[in-house]
N, C-alpha and C positions, 0 to 999 in steps of 0.2 A: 405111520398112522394112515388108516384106509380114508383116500379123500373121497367123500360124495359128489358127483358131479350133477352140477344144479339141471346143465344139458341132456345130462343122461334119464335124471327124475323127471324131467318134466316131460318125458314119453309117455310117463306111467298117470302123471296128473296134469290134466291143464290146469289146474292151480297153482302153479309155480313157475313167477315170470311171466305169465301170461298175459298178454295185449286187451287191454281194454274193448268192447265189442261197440260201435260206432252203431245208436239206433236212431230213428226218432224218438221225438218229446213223447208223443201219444205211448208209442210203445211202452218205452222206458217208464212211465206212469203207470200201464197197466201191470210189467213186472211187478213194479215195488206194492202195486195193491195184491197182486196175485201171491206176493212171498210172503208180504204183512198178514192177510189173511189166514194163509198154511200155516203161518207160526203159533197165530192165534190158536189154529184150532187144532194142531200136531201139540198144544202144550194142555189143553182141554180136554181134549179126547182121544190122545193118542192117535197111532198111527192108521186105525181102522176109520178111515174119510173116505170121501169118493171127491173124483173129477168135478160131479154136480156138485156139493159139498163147497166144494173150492171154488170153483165159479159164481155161486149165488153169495156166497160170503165175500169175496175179491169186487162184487158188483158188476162182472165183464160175464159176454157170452160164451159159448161153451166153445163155440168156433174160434176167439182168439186164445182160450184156455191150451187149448190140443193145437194153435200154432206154435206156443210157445212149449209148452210139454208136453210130452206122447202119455203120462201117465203120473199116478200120484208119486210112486218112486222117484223120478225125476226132480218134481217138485221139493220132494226131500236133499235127495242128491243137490240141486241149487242153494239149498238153505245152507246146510253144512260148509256150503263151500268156501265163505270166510272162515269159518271156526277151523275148520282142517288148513285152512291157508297158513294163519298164524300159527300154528304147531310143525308145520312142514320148515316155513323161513327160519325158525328156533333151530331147527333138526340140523340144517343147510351151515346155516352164519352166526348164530344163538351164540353165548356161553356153555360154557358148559356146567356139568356135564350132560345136559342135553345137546349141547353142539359140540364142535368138535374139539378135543385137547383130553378128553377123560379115556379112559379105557374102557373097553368093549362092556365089560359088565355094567359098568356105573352109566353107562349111554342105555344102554338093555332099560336099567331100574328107572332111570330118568324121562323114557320114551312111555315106560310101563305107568310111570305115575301121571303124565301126561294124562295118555288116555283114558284114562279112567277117569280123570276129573272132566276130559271134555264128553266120554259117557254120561255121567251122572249128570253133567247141567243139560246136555240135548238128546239123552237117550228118546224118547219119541220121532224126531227127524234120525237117528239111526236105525231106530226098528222099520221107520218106513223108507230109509236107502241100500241099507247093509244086510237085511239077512237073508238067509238063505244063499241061492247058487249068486242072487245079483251082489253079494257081498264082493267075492271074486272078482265080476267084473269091471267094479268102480275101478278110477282111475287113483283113487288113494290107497286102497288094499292094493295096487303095484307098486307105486310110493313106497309104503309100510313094509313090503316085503322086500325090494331091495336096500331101505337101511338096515333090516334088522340082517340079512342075509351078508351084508358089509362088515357089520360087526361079530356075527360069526367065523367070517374069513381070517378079524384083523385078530379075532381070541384064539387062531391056529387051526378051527375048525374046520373041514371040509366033510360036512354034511347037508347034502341038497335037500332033503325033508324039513331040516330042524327047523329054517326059516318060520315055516307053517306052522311046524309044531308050536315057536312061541307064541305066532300069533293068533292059534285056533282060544286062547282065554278073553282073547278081547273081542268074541262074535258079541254083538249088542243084545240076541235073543238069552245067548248064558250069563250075561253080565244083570237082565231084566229079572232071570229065574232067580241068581243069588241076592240080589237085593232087594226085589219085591215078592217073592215066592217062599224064599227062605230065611229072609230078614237079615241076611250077612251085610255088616257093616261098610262103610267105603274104605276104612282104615286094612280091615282084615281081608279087604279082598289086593289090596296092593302090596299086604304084608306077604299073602301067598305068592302073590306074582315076585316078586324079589326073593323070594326062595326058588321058584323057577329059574329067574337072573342069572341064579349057581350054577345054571348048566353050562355059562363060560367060565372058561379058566381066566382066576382074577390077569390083572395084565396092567400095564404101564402107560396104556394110552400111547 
C-alpha cells in the first residue's frame, strides 16, 4: 500500500502540521474580524466583494487589510483553510476508506465524495480561492494532486496526466455550473464521479 508522507504533503500545503503563527492580541482580533466579516459576506454575496467591501464590514483600515492579504483571493484562500485542513488529516491518518487500508478506487470514491460536500457547504470561498489559473497554484490543489496521483500509482497506473484528469471535475466554477446553472443534484454529481473512480483498476488496498 502506497503510504502518504505527511512531510512530503505538507510542501504542497501549509495546512498540514503547521506551526501555529505567534501574533499580537490586536492583530489576531483584527484576523478574526476580518475572516468573520469575509464569511458573512462570501456566503451573501458570493465571491464578487472587493478589498473595500471587506474592510468597511471587518471595521479595520484598508492599510491593515492589505497588511494582512494582498487581495480577496487570499482572504478566501484563509477561510477554506480549516475546512481543507480537516479533509487533508482524514486523507493522512482518517479511517478509511478515505484514509489509508482501502484500495485505490474506494480512496478515489471516498476523496470524490469528500469534496463535494466540502463544495457544496463553502462553494462561494472556493469560487473566490480556486478558480481559474490560481486554482493551480494553492497549496491544496498540490495536496490533491499528490494523493490522488498515489493512488493511481498504488491502482498499477503510470499515467502522469490522469492525476489532473480526475481532478479537473472538482474546479468549484464546473461544480457552481452543475448545480446552480443546470440544476444537477449533489447526489448525481458524485454518482458520476464514482463512475470516473472506474478509471482505477478495483484493487486490494
Amino acid at each position: 500500500m502506497t503510504v502518504l508522507d505527511p512531510d512530503t504533503l505538507s510542501r504542497y500545503s501549509g495546512r498540514v502540521n503547521s506551526k501555529p503563527v505567534t501574533e499580537r492580541a490586536d492583530a489576531a482580533a483584527n484576523r478574526q474580524r476580518i475572516l468573520a466579516a469575509a464569511e458573512d459576506l462570501f456566503a451573501t454575496r458570493g465571491p464578487d466583494i472587493t478589498m473595500g467591501d471587506l474592510a468597511a464590514a471587518a471595521g479595520v483600515g484598508r492599510g491593515t487589510l492589505y497588511r494582512r492579504y494582498d487581495s480577496v483571493a487570499a482572504v478566501a484562500v484563509a477561510l477554506l483553510d480549516e475546512h481543507e485542513r480537516r479533509l487533508q488529516e482524514a486523507m493522512l491518518s482518517g479511517p478509511p476508506p478515505l484514509g489509508p487500508g482501502a484500495s485505490p478506487r474506494e480512496r478515489l470514491v471516498a476523496f470524490y465524495d469528500a469534496m463535494i460536500d466540502l463544495l457544496e457547504k463553502h462553494l462561494p470561498l472556493a469560487l473566490g480561492a480556486e478558480t481559474g489559473a490560481r486554482r493551480y497554484q494553492t497549496g491544496a490543489y498540490g495536496f490533491w494532486r499528490v494523493f490522488v496521483a498515489a493512488q493511481v500509482r498504488e491502482a498499477g497506473l503510470r499515467d502522469e496526466a490522469l492525476p489532473d484528469v480526475l481532478l479537473a471535475p472538482l474546479a468549484p466554477d464546473l461544480y457552481q455550473n452543475q448545480r446552480h446553472e443546470r440544476g444537477m443534484s449533489v447526489a448525481a454529481v458524485k454518482k458520476a464521479l464514482r463512475r470516473l473512480a472506474c478509471a482505477l483498476p478495483e484493487g486490494d488496498g
